[in-house]
C-alpha positions in Angstrom: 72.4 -43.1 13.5 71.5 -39.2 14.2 70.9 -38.5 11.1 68.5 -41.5 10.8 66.5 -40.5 13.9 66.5 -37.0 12.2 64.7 -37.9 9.2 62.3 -40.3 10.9 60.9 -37.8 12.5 61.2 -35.1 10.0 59.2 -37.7 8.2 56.1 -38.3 11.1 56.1 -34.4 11.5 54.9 -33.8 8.2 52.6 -37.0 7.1 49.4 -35.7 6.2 50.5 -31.8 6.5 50.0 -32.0 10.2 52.1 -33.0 13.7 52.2 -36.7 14.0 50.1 -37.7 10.8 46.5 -35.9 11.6 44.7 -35.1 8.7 44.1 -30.9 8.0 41.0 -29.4 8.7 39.6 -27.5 5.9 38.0 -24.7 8.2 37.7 -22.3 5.3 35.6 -24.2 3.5 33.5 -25.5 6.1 33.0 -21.6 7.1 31.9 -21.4 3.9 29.1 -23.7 3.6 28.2 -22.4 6.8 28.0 -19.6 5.6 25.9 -20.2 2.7 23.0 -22.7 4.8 23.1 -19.5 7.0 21.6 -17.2 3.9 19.4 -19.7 2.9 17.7 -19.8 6.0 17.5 -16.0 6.1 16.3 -16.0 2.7 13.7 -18.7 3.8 12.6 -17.3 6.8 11.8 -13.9 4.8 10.2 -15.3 1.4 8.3 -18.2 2.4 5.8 -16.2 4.5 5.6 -13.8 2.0 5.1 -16.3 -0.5 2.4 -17.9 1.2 0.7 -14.6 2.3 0.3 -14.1 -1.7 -1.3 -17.4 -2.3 -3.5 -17.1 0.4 -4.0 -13.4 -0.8 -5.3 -15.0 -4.4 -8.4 -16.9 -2.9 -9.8 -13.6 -2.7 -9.2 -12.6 -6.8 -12.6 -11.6 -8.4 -13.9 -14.2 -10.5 -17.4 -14.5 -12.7 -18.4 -16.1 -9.7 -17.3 -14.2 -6.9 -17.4 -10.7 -8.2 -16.7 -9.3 -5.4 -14.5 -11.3 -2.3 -14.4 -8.5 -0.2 -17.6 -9.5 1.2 -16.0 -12.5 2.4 -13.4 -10.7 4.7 -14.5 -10.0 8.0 -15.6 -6.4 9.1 -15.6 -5.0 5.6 -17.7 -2.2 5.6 -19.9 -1.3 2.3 -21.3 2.1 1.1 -22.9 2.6 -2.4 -21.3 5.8 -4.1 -22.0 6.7 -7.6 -19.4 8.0 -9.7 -18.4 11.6 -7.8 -18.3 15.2 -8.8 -15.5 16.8 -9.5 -14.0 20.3 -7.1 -11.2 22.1 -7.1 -8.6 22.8 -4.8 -8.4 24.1 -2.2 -12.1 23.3 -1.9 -13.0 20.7 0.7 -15.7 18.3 0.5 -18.2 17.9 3.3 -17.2 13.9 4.0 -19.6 11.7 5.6 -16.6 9.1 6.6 -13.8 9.3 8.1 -10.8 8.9 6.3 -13.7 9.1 3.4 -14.1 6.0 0.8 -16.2 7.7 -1.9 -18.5 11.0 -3.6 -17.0 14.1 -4.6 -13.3 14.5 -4.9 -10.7 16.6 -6.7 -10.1 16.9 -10.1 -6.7 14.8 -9.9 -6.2 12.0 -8.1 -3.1 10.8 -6.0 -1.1 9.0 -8.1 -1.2 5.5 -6.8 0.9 3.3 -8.5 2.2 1.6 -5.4 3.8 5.0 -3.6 4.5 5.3 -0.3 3.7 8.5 1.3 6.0 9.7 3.7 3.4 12.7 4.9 0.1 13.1 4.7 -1.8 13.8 1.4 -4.9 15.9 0.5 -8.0 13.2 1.2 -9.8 15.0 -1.9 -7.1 13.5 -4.2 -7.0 10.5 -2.3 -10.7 9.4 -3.1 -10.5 10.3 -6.8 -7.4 7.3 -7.1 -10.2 5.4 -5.5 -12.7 5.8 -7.9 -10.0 4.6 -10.4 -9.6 1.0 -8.8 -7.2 2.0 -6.3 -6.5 0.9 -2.9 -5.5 3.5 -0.5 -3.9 2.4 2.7 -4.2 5.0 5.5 -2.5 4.6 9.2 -2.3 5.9 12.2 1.4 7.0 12.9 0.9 7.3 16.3 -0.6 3.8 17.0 2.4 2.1 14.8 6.0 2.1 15.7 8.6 2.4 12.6 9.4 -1.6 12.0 5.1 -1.6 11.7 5.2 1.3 8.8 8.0 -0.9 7.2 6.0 -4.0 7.4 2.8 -2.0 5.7 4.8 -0.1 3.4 6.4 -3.8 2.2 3.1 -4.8 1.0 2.3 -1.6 -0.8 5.9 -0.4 -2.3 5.4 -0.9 -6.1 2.5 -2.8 -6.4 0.0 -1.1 -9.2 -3.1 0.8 -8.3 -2.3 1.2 -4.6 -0.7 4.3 -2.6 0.0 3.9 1.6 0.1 7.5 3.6 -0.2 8.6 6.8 -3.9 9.9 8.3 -3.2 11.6 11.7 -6.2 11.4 13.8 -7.1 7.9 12.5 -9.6 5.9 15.4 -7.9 2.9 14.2 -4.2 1.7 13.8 -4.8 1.2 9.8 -7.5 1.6 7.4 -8.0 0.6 4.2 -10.3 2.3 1.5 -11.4 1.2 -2.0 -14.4 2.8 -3.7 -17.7 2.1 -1.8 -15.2 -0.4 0.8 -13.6 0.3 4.2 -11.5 -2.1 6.9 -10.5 -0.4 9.6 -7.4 -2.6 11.9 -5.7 -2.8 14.8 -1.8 -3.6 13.4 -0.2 -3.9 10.5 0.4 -7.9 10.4 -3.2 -8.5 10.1 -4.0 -11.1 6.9 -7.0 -9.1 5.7 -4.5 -5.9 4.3 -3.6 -8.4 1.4 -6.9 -10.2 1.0 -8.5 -6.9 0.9 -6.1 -5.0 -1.6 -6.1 -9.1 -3.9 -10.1 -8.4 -3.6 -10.8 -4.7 -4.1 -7.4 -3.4 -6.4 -8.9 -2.9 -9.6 -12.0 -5.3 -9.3 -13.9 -3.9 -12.3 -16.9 -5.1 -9.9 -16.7 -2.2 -7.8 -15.2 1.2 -9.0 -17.3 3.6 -11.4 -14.5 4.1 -13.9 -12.8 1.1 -14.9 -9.4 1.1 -16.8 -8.8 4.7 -15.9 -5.0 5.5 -15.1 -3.2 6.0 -11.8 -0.2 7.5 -13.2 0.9 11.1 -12.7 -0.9 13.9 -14.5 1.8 16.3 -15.7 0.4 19.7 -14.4 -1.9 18.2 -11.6 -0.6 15.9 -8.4 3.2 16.0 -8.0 3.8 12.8 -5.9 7.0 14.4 -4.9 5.3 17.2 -3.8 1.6 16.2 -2.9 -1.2 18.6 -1.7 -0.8 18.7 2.0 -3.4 17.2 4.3 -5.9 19.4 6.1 -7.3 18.2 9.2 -9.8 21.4 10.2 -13.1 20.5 9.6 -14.2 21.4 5.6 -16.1 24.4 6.8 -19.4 25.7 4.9 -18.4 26.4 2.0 -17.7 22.3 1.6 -19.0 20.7 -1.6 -21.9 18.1 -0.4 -22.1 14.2 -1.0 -24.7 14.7 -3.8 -25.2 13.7 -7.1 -25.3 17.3 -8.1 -22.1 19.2 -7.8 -23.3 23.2 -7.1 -21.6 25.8 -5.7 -21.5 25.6 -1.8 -21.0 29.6 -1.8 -24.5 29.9 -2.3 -28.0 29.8 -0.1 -28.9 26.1 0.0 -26.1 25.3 -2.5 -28.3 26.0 -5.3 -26.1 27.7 -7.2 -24.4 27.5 -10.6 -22.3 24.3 -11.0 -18.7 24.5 -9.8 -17.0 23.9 -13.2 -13.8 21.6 -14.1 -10.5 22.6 -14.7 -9.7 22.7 -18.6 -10.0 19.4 -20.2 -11.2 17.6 -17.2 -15.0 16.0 -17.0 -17.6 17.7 -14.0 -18.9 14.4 -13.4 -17.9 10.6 -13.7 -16.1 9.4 -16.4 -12.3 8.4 -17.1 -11.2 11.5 -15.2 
């Protein structure tokens, strides 16, 4: 009879794998899945904005008939600028904006094929990647904390014909410059950065020298090594917003013009 009793409740002990017949609860797998819906939701909540913030971004493609969306965006400003002149370093040129958006610029531009700046870069440089179809986003590192960088940096890292550095001094938290086009705004979240850079990044509407490169020029701008900014004031010696590029040195600037470096055009022109 003991031994009876014995198996009986050997036997309830082990139904099911569990104490008195309760089913097991697979806790690893429903870990798991939790898991899993946990990393789709993060995934979510990071791509769908983003996604949507580029769809958005395309209503303001250039089109035959829309040439130009940037007029369309809200406190765009506009400045007709011919194709600049052409200095070099370390000349400065007598800007009448501030960061500048256009006219006279070095003789290499910034390479801008989506790099972020860490430091400031020469503005001279700057301008000539604008007159190339570029977008240059400029910001205030004062008026924006480190997670607001990130966020502006995310929409410029590796995307073509645009570069993103610092401007100390800026009056406004960002600004962004194309040929002849200027936003200036107050955060880095603000929808116009990517209707801006979707309207104005190589619209072949709006910059002088259309299908020029914004790759590195082997023996001019080093992206790892960039001409520094220079915040003093370009002193009189400047080259002038003018058509004609002439030696500031002399009386007037009248005097012979201020040629290019070897293989480079004084003027407009894919350079």
């Amino acid at each position: 009879m003991t031994k009876n009793r014995g198996n009986g409740a050997k036997s309830r002990s082990t139904a099911g794998g569990v104490p008195g017949g309760g089913l097991r609860i697979p806790w690893l797998l429903i870990g798991a899945v939790v898991v899993i819906v946990g990393l789709i939701g993060v995934i979510a909540y990071n791509m769908v904005p983003r996604a949507l913030e580029r769809a958005e971004a395309q209503r303001y493609a250039p089109s035959a008939d829309n040439p130009d969306p940037s007029t369309g965006i809200d406190g765009v400003v506009k400045v007709e600028y011919p194709a600049g002149n052409h200095i070099q370093a370390p000349q400065r040129v007598a800007y009448d904006q501030n960061p500048p958006f256009g006219g006279a610029h070095d003789q290499y531009w910034a390479t801008c094929t989506g790099v972020v700046y860490p430091e400031p870069i020469r503005t001279e440089n700057a301008v000539h990647s604008l007159e190339h179809g570029a977008v240059w986003v400029a910001y205030n590192p004062d008026r924006l904390s480190s997670d607001d960088i990130a966020t502006l940096a995310s929409k410029v890292d590796g995307e073509p014909y645009t570069l993103m550095s610092p401007y100390p001094g800026l009056d406004s938290a960002v600004s962004l410059q194309s040929w002849g086009r200027q936003l200036k705004l107050d955060g880095a979240t603000d929808e116009r950065i990517p209707q801006f850079v979707s309207a104005l990044s190589q619209n072949p509407n709006t910059y002088p020298e259309a299908g020029a490169s914004c790759s590195t020029v082997p023996g001019g701008f080093d992206p790892a090594d960039p001409p520094p900014f220079d915040s003093s004031p370009p002193g009189p010696d400047a080259a002038p917003m003018t058509d004609e590029q002439t030696d500031p040195a002399q009386p007037g600037g009248g005097g012979a013009p201020v040629p290019a470096a070897p293989g480079m055009p004084t003027g407009g022109g894919n350079g």
